[in-house]
C-alpha positions in Angstrom: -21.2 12.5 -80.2 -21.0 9.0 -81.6 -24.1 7.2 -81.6 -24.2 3.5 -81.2 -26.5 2.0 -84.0 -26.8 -1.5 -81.9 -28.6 0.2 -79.3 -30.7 2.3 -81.2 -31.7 -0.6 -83.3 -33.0 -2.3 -80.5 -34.7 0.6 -78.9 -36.7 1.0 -82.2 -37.8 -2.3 -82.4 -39.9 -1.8 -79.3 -41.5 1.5 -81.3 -44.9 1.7 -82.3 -47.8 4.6 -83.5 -51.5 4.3 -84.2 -51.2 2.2 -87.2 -47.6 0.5 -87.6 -45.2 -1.1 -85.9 -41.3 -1.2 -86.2 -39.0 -4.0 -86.9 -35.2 -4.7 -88.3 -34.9 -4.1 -91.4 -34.4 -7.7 -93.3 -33.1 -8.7 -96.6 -37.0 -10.7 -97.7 -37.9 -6.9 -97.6 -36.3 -6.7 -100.7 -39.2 -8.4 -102.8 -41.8 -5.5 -101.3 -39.3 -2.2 -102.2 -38.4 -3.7 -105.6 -42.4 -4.2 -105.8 -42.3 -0.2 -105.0 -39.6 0.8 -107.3 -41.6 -0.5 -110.3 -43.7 3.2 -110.0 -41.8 5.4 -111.7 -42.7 8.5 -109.6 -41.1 6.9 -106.0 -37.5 6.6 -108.2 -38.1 10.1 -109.2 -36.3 10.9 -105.3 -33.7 8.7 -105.6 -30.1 9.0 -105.8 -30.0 5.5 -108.0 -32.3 4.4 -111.2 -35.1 2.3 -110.7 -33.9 -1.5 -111.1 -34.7 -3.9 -113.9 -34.4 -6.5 -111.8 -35.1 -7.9 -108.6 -31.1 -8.8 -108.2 -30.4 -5.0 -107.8 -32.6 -4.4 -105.0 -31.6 -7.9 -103.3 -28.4 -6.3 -103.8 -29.3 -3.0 -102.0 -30.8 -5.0 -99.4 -28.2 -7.0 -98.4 -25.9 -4.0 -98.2 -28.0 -2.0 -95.8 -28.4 -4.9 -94.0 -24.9 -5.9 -93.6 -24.7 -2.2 -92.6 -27.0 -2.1 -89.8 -25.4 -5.5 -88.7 -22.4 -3.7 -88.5 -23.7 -0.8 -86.6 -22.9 1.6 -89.0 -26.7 2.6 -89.3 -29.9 1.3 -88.1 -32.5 0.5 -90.7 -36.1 -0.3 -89.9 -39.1 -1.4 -91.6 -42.6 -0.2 -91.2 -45.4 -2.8 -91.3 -48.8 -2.4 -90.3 -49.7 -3.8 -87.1 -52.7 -5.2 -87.9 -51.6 -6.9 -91.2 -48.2 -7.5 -91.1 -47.8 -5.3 -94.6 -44.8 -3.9 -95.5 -45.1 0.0 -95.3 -41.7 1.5 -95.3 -38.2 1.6 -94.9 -36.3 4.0 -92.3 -32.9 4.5 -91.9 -30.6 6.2 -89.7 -27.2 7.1 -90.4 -24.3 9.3 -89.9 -24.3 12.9 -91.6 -21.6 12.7 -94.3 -20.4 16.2 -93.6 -20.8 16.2 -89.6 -20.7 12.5 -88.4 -22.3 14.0 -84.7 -25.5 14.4 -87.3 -27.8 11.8 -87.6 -29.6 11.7 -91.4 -33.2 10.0 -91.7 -34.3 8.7 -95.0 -37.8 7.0 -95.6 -38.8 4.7 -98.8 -42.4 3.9 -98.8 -44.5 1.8 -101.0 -47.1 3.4 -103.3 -50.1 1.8 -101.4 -49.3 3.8 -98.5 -48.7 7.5 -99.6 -52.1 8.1 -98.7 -53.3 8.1 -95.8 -50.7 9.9 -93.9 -48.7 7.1 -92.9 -45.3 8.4 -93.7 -46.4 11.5 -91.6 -46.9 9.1 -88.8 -44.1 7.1 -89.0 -41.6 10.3 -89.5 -43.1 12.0 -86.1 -42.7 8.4 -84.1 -39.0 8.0 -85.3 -38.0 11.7 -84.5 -39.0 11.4 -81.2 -38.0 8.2 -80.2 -34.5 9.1 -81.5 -34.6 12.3 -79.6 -35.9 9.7 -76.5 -33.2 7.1 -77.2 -30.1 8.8 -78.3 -28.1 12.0 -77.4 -28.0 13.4 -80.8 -28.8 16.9 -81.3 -29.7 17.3 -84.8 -31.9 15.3 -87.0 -31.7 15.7 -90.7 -33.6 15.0 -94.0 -32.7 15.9 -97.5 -35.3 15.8 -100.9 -35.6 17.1 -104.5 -36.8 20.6 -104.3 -39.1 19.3 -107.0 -40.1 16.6 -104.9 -42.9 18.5 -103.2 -44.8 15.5 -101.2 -41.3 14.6 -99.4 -40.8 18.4 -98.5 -43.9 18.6 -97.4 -43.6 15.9 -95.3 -40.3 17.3 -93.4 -42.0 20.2 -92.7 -45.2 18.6 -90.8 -42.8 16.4 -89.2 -41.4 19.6 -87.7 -38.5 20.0 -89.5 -37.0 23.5 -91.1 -35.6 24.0 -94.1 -31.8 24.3 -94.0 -29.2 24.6 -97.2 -29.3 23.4 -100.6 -26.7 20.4 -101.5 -25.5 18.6 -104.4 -25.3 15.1 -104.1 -23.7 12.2 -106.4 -26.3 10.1 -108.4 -25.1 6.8 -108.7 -24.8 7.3 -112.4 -22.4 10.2 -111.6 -24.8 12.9 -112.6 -24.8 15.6 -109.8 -28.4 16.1 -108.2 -29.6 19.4 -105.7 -31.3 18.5 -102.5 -32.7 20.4 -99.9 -32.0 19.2 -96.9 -34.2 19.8 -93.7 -33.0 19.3 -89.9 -34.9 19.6 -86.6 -32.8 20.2 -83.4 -33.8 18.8 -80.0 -34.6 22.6 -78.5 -37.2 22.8 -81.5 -38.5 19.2 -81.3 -38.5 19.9 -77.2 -40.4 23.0 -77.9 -43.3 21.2 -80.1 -43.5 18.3 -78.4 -44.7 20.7 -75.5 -47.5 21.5 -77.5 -48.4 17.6 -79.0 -49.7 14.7 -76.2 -47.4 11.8 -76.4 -47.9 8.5 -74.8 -45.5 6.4 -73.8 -46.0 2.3 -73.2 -43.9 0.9 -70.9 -42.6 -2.7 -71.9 -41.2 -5.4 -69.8 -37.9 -7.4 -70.8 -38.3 -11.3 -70.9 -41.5 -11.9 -69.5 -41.2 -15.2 -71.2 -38.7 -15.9 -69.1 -40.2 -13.9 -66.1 -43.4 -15.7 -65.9 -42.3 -18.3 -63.1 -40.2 -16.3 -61.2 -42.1 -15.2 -58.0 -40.0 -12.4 -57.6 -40.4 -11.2 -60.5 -44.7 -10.6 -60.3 -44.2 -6.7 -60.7 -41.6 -6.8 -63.8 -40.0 -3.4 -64.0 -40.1 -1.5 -66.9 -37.2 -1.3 -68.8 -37.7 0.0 -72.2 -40.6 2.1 -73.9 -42.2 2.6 -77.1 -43.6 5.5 -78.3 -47.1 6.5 -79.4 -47.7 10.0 -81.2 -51.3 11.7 -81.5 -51.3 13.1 -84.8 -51.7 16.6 -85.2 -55.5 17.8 -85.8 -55.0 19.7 -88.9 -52.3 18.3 -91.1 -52.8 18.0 -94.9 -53.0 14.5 -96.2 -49.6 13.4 -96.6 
């Protein structure tokens, strides 16, 4: 299975929950994560030290972006829909040690780890890559000491899996436990979740004087999730 990132990128940007709204990831959304990384506690999760500088996350930026470009992942930003805000960053890529696995990784601001947002966002991303792609497996990975990320695999659905080691960037090894959900198990709770689904039209713009084209047909969709009812504040 070899996903192709252009695709999915562009399927994403048409995804949407309750509260926020999913765009390409952009190298201005440097200024918000390096904003972020100046709490100690979200570098606590992190596989590199928190930056002295705003250079070092422009720098982390621009490689991510230059990746998704590239479609070697697809990287996302959350914002609120209302607002604009910045929420989050979400990535997609290839499973270092089974390339047919697609890893998810989330980086959300302070402001926003109440509230459930990352909760919501997690939920709308695993099923619009289950919607949008033919991947089978969708995988996480935290600190076991970072409780709040575990925590937040498991409401999204996800089971706990193996324990890793993964390189820090300052060579120091670091354990993870890493999470996955497969599609029979995210088929088998969606069944028990109501979903809508929003049907968008391609270039309406475009479409508008064009007779035959009154009654657009739909040709993508976004996806909306219900939260679940009882779910600890995330």
């Amino acid at each position: 299975m070899s996903v192709d990132f252009h695709t999915l990128s562009e399927q994403f940007e048409r995804v949407y929950s309750r509260r926020l709204a999913l765009r390409p990831a952009a190298l201005c959304d440097a200024w918000p994560l390096y904003a972020a990384t100046q709490n100690s506690i979200f570098n606590q999760g992190l596989l590199w030290s928190q930056p002295s500088h705003e250079q070092a996350v422009l720098d982390r930026m621009d490689a991510i972006v230059s990746a998704s470009r590239r479609g070697r992942m697809t990287a996302l930003s959350a914002i609120v829909k209302s607002s604009g805000e910045w929420v989050s960053l979400y990535r997609f890529q290839p499973y270092a040690a089974d390339p047919s696995i697609l890893e998810m990784g989330i980086w959300t601001h302070d402001r926003f780890w109440h509230g459930q947002y990352s909760l919501e966002l997690v939920r709308a991303c695993i099923d619009a890559a289950f919607d949008n792609c033919d991947v089978d497996v969708l995988l996480g990975a935290s600190a076991p000491s970072n409780r709040s990320s575990c925590k937040l695999m498991e409401w999204s659905g996800m089971k706990a899996a193996q324990l890793v080691y993964r390189r820090h960037e300052s060579g120091s090894e670091v354990q993870l436990q890493e999470f996955q959900i497969t599609r029979d198990q995210w088929a088998r709770a969606r069944a028990k979740i109501r979903y809508q689904q929003v049907k968008f039209a391609r270039d309406l713009i475009g479409r508008a004087n064009d007779p035959a084209a009154a009654q657009p047909e739909a040709l993508s969709t976004a996806v909306e999730a219900r939260p679940l009812a009882a779910v600890a504040a995330g």
